[in-house]
C-alpha positions as CSV (number, residue, x, y, z in Angstrom):
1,X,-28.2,-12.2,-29.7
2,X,-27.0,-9.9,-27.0
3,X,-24.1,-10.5,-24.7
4,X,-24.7,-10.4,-21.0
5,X,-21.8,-8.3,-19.2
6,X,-21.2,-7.5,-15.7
7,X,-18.3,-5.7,-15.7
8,X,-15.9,-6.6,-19.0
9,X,-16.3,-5.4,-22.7
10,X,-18.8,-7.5,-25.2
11,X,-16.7,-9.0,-28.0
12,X,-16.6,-6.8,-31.4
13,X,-19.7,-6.6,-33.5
14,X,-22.3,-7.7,-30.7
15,X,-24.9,-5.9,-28.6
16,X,-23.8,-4.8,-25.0
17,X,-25.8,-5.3,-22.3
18,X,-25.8,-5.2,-18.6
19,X,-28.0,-6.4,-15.6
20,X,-26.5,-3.3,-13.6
21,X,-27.4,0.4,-14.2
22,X,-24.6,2.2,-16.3
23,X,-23.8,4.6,-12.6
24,X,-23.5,1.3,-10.9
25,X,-21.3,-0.3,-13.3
26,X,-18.8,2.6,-13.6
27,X,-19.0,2.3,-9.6
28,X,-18.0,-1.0,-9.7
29,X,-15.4,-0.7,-12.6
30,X,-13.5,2.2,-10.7
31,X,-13.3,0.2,-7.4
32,X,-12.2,-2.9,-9.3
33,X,-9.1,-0.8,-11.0
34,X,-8.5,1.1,-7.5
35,X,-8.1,-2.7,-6.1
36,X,-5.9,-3.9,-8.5
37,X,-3.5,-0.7,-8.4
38,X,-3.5,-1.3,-4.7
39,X,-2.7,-4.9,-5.6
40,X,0.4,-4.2,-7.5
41,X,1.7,-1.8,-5.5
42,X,1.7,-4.3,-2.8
43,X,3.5,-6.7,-4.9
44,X,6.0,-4.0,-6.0
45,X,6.7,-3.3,-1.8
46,X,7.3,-6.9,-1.3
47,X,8.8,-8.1,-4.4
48,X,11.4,-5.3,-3.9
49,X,12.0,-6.1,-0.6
50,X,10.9,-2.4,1.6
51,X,9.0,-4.4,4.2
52,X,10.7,-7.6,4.8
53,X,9.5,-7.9,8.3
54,X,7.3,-6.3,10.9
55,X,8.4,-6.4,14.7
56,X,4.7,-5.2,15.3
57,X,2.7,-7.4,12.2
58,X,5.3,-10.0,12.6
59,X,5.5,-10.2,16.5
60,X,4.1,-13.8,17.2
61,X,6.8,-15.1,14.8
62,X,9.9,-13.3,16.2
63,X,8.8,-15.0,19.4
64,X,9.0,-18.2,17.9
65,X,12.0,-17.8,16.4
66,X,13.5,-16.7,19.5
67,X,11.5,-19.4,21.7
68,X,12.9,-22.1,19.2
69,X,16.6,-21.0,19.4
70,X,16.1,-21.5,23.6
71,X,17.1,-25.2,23.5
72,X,20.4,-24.6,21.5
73,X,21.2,-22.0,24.2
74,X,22.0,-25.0,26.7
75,X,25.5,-25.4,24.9
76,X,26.2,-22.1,23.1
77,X,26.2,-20.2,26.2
78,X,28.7,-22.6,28.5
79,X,30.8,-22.3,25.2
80,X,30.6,-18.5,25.3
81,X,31.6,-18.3,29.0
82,X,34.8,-20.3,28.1
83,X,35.7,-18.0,25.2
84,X,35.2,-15.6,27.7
85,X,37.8,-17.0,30.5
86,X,40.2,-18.1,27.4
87,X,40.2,-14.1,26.0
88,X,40.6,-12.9,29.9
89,X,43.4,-15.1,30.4
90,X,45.3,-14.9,27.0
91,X,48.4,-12.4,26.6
92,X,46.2,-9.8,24.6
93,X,44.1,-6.7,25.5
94,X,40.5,-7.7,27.2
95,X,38.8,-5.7,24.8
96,X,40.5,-7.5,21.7
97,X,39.2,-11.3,23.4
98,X,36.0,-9.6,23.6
99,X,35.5,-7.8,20.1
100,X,36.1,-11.2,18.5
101,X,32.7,-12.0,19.2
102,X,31.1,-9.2,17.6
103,X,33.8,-9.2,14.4
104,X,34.4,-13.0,13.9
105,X,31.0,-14.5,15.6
106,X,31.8,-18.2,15.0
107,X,32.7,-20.2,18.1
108,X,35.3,-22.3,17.0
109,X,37.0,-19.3,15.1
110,X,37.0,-17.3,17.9
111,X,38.7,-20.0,20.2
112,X,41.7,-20.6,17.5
113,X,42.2,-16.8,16.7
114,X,42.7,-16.6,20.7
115,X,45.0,-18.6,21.3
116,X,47.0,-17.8,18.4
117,X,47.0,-14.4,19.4
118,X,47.8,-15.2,23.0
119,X,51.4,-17.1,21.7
120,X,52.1,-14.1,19.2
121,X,51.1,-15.7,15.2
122,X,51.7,-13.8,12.5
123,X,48.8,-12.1,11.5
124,X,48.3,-13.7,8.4
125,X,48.1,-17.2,9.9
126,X,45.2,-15.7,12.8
127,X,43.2,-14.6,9.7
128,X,44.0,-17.9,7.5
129,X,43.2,-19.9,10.4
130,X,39.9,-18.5,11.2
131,X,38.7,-18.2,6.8
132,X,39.7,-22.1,6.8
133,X,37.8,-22.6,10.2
134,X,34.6,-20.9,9.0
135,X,34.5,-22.2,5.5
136,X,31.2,-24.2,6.3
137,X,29.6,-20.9,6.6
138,X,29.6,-20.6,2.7
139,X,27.5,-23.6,2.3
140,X,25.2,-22.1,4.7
141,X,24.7,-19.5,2.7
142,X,24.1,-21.5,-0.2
143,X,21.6,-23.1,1.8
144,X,20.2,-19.7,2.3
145,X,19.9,-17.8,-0.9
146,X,17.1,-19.1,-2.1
147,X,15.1,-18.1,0.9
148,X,16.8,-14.5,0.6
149,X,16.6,-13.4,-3.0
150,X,14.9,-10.9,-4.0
151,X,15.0,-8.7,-0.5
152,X,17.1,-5.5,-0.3
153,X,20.8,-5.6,0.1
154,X,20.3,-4.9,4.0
155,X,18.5,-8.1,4.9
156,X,21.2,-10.0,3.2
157,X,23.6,-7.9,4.6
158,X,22.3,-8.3,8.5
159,X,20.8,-11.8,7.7
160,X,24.1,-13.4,6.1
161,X,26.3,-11.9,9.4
162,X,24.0,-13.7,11.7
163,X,24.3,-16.8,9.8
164,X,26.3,-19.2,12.3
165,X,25.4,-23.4,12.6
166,X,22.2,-22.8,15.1
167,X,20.6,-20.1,13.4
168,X,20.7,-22.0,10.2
169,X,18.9,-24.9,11.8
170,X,16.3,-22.7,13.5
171,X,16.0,-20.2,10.4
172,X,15.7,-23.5,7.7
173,X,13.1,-25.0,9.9
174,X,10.6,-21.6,9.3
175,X,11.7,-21.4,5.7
176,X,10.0,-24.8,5.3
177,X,6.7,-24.5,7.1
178,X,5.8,-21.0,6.6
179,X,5.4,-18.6,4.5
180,X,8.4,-16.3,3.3
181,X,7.6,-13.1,5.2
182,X,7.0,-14.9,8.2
183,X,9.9,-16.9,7.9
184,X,12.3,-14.1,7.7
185,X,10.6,-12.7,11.0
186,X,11.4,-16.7,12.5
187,X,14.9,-16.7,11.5
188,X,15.2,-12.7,12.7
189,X,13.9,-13.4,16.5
190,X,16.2,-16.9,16.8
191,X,19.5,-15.3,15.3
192,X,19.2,-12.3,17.3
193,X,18.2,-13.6,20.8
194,X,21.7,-16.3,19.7
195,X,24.0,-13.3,19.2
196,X,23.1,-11.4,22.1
197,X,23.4,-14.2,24.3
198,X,26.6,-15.1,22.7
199,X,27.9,-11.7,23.1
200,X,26.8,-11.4,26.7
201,X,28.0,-15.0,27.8
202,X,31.8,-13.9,26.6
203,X,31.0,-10.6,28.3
204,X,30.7,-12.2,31.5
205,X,33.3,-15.0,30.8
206,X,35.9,-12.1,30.0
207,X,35.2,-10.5,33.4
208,X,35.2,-13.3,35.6
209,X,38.1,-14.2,34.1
């Protein structure tokens, strides 16, 4: 009884026989392996993180990342402006107020190391003061991980520094309606467009001040 075969092997000890002509099969077999090399190298590239996002591919969900984090702008950007005027007006160099943005970026922190800096603390109370402040930041990332292993050191490297209370919100939100690729590209175009508003508010804050 012969075994009809299309593109596999016949098991041991029975006939082969194909519907296809043997040039046709070998066509067919050699495009099938090409695909699945292709494939895998695909799934190497991603699982090993070289293409997490694409600001071209991935345009339309940067955009809606950053068109999500719009609302929370309302109240982070007043805030900033006040950090601003606070750093302008405090007993320390403008470009120390201003460079806590970029080196602490967490509201709250930013405010308390300040002020403490403006009345002379001890150095080790500032730093104390704003690891205790920012402690919530670590359950964040808890939060996080899941969504971020497996990508290159980088991703969690810029990712994890942009972390702050909104961009968590907007970033978990994409995480759990779309697919992981996209996702990242969501959480990328919110957390950016929030820290350079955040950096420009104080900016302006500092020099109105």
């Amino acid at each position: 009884n012969p075994t009809v075969s299309h593109l596999g092997r016949p098991p041991p000890g029975l006939q082969e026989f194909s519907i296809f002509p043997p040039s046709l099969w070998a066509a067919q077999a050699g495009t099938l392996v090409h695909e699945s090399e292709q494939s895998r190298r695909l799934a190497s590239r991603i699982h090993s993180g070289e293409a997490v996002i694409s600001l071209s591919a991935d345009r339309r969900d940067v955009v809606a990342g950053a068109r999500a984090m719009v609302p929370w702008l309302a109240g982070i950007v007043p805030f900033g402006l006040v950090i601003g005027v606070s750093a302008a007006q405090a007993d320390i160099p403008a470009l120390a107020g201003w460079l806590t943005g970029p080196l602490i970026y967490a509201g709250s922190a930013q405010a308390a190391t300040i002020g403490m800096l403006g009345v002379g603390a001890a150095p080790v109370v500032v730093v104390a003061s704003a690891l205790i402040i920012n402690i919530r930041l670590i359950f964040y990332s808890a939060t996080m991980a899941r969504y971020w292993r497996d990508t290159p050191w980088w991703w969690r490297l810029v990712a994890a520094y942009l972390l702050v209370d909104p961009s968590c919100a907007v970033g978990l939100n994409g995480y759990r309606r779309l697919s992981r690729r996209r996702a990242h590209a969501h959480y990328f175009g919110g957390a950016v467009l929030l820290w350079v508003c955040w950096l420009a508010a104080i900016g302006v804050g500092a020099t109105v001040g």
